[in-house]
N, CA, C and O atoms as a GROMACS GRO file, in nm:
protein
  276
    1UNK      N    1  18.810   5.517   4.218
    1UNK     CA    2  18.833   5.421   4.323
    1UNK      C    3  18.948   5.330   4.281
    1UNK      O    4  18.941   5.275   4.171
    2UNK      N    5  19.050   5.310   4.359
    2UNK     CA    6  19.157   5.220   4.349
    2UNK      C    7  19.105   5.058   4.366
    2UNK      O    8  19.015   4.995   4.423
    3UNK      N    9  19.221   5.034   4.279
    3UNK     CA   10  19.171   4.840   4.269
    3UNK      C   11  19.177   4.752   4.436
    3UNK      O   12  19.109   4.654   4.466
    4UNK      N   13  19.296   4.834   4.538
    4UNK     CA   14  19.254   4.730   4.635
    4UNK      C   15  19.166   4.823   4.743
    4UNK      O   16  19.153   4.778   4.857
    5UNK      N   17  19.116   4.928   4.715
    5UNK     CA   18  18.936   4.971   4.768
    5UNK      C   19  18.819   4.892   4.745
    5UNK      O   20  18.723   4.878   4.821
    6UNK      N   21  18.845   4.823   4.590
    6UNK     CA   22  18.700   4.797   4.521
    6UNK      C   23  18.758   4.631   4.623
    6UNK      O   24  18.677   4.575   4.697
    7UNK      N   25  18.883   4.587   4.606
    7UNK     CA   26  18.898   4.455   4.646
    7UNK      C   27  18.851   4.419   4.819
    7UNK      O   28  18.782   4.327   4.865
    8UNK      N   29  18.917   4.528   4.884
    8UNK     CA   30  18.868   4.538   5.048
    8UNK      C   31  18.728   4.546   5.062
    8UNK      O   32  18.689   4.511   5.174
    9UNK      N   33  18.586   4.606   4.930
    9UNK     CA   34  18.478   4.583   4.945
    9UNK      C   35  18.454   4.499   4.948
    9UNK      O   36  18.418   4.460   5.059
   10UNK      N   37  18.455   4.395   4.831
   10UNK     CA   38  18.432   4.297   4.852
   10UNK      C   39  18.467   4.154   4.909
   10UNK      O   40  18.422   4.043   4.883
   11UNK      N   41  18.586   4.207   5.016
   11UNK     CA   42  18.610   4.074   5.109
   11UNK      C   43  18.566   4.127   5.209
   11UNK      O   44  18.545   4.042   5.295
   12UNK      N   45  18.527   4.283   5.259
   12UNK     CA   46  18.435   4.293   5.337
   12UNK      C   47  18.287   4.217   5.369
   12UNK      O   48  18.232   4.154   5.460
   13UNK      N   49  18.253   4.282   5.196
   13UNK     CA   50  18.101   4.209   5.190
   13UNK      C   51  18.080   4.086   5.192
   13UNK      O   52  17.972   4.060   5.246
   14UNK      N   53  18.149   3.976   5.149
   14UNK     CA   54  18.197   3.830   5.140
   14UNK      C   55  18.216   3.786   5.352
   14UNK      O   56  18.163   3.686   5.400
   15UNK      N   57  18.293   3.877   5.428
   15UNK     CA   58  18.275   3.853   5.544
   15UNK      C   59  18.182   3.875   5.649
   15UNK      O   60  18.169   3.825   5.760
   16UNK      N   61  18.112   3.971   5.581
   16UNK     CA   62  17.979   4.001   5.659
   16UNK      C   63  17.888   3.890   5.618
   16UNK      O   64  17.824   3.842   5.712
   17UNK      N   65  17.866   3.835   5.494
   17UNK     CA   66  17.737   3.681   5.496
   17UNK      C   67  17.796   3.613   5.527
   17UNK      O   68  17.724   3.534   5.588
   18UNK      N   69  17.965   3.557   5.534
   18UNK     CA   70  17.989   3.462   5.640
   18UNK      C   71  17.950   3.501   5.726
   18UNK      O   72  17.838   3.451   5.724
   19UNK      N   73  17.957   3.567   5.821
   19UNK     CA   74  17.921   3.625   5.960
   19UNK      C   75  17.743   3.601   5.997
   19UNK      O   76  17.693   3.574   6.106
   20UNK      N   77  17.671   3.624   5.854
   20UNK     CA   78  17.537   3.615   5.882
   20UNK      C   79  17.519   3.533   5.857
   20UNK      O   80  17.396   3.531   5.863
   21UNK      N   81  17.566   3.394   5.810
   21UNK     CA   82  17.583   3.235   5.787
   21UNK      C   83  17.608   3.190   5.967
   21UNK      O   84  17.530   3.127   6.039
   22UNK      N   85  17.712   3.234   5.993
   22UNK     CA   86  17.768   3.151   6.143
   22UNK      C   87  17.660   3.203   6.238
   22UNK      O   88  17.639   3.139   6.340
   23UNK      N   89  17.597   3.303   6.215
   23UNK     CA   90  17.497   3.358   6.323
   23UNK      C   91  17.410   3.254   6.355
   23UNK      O   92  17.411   3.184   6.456
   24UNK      N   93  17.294   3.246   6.210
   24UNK     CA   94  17.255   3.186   6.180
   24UNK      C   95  17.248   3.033   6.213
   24UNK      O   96  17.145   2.976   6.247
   25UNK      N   97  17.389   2.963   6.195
   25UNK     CA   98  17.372   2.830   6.212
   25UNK      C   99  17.402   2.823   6.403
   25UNK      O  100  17.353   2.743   6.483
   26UNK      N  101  17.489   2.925   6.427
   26UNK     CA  102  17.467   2.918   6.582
   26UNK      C  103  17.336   2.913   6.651
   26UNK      O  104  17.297   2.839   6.741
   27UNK      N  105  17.280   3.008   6.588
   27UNK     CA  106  17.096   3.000   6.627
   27UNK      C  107  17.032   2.903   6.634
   27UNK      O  108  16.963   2.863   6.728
   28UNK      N  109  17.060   2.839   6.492
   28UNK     CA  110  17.002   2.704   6.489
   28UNK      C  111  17.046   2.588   6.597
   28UNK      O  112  16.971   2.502   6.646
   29UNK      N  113  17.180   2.606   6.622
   29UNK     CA  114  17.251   2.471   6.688
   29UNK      C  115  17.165   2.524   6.856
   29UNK      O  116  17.164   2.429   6.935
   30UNK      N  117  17.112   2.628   6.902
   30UNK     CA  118  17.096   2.679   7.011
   30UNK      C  119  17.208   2.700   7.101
   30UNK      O  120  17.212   2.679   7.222
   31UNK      N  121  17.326   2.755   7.001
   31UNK     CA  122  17.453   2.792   7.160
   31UNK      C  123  17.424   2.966   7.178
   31UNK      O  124  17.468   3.024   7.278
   32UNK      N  125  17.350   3.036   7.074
   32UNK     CA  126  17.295   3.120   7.098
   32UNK      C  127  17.132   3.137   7.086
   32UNK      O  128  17.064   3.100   6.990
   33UNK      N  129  17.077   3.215   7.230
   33UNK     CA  130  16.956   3.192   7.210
   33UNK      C  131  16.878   3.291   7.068
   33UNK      O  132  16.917   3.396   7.018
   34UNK      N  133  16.769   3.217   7.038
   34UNK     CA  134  16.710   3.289   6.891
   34UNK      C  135  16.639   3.377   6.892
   34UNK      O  136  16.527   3.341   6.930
   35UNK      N  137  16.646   3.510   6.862
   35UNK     CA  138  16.552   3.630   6.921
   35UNK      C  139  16.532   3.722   6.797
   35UNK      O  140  16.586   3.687   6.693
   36UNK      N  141  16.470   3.822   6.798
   36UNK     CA  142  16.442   3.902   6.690
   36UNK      C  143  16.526   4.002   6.641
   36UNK      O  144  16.514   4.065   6.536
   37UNK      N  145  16.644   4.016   6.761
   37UNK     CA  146  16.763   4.093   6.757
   37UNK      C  147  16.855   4.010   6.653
   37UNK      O  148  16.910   4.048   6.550
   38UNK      N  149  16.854   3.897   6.707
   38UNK     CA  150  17.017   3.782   6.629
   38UNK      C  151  16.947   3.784   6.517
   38UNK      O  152  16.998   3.852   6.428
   39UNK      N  153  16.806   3.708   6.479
   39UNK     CA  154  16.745   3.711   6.333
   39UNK      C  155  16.745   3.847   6.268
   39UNK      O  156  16.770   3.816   6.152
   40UNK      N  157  16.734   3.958   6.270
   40UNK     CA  158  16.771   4.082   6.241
   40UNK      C  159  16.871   4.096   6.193
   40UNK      O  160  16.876   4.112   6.071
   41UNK      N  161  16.987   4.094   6.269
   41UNK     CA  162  17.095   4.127   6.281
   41UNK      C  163  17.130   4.029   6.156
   41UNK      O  164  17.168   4.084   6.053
   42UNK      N  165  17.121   3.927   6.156
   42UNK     CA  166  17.165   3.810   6.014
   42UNK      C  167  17.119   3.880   5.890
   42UNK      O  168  17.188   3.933   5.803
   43UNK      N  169  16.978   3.868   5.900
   43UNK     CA  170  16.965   3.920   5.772
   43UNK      C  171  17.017   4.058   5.711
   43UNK      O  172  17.062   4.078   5.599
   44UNK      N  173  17.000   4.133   5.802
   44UNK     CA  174  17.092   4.284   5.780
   44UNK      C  175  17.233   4.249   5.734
   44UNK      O  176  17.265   4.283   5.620
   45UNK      N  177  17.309   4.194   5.802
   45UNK     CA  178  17.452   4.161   5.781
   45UNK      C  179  17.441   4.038   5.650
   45UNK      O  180  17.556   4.047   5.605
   46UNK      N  181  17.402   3.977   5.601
   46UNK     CA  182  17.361   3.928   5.481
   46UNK      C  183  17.332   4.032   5.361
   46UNK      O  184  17.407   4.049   5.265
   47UNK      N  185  17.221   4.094   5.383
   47UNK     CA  186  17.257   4.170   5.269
   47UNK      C  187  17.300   4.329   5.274
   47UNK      O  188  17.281   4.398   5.175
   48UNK      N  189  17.335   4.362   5.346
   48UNK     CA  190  17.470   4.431   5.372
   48UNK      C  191  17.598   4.359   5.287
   48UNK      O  192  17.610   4.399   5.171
   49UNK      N  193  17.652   4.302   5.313
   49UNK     CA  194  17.732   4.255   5.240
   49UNK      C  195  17.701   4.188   5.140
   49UNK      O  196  17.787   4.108   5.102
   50UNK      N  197  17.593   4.195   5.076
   50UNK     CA  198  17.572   4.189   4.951
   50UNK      C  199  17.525   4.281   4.889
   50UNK      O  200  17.471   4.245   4.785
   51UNK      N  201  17.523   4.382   4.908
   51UNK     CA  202  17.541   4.473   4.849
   51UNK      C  203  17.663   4.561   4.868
   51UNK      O  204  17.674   4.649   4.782
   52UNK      N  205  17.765   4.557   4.966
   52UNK     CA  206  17.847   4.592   4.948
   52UNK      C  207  17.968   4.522   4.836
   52UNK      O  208  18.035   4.583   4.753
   53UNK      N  209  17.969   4.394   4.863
   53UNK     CA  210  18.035   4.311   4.726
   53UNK      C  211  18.002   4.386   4.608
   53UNK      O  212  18.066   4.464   4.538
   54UNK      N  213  17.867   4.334   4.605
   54UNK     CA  214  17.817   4.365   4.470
   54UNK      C  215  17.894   4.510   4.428
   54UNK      O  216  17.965   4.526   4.329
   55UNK      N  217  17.860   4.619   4.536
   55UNK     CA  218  17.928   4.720   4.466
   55UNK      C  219  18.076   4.794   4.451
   55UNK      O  220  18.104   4.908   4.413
   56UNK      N  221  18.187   4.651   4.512
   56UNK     CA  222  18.301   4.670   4.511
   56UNK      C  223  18.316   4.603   4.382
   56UNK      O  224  18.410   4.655   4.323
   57UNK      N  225  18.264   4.513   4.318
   57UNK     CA  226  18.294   4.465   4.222
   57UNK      C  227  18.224   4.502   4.075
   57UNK      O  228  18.253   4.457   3.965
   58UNK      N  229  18.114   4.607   4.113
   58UNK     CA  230  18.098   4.722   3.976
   58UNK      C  231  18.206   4.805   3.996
   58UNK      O  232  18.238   4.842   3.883
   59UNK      N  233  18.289   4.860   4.085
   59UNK     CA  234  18.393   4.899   4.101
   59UNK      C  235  18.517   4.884   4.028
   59UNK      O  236  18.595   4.966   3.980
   60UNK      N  237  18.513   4.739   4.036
   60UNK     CA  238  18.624   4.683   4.014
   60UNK      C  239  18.626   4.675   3.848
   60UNK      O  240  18.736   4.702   3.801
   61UNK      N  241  18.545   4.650   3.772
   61UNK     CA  242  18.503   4.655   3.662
   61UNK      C  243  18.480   4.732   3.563
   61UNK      O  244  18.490   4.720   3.441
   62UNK      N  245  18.444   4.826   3.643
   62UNK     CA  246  18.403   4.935   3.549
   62UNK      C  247  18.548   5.025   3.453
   62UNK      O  248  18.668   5.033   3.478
   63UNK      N  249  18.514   5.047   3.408
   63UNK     CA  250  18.666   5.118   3.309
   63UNK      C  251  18.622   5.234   3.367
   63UNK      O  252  18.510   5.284   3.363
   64UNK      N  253  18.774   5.290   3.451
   64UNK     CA  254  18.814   5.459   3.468
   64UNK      C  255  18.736   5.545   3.369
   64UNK      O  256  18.707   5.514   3.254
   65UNK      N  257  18.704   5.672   3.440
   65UNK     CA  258  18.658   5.798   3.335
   65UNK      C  259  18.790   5.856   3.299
   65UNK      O  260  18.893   5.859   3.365
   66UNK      N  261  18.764   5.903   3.175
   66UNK     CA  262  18.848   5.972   3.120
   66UNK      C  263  18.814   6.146   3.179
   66UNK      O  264  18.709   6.187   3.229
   67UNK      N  265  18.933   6.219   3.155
   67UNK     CA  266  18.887   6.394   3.213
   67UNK      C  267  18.869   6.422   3.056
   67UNK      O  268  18.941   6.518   3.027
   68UNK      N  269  18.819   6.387   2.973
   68UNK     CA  270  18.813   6.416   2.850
   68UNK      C  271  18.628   6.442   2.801
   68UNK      O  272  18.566   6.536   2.753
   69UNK      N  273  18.597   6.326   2.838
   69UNK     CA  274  18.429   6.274   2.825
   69UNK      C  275  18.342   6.323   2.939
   69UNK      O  276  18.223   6.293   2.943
   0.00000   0.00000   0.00000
């Protein structure tokens, strides 16, 4: 995996819990009504993108294989 693959994961995953942050506080403020779909949908998109971070940035980290080993 190339360095700006592992990097596009994780500003993916980083934009999806914003996204499940703004849901969220929209819910709360009531400009959207609160249902089991929007609460769903947050938490999915929360950790969705936390686990996608997470695994752009074992990505990012990890030292290349060698064709040797």
């Amino acid at each position: 995996m190339t360095k700006e693959r592992a990097l596009a994961q994780i500003v993916g995953g980083g934009l999806a819990m914003v996204a499940a942050v703004a849901l969220a506080f929209l819910m709360q403020l009531g400009i959207i009504p609160t249902t089991f779909l929007f609460a769903f949908v947050a938490v999915f998109l929360s950790l969705g993108g936390m686990v996608v971070g997470i695994y752009g940035v074992s990505q990012l980290v990890r030292p290349p294989r060698q064709d040797g080993d």
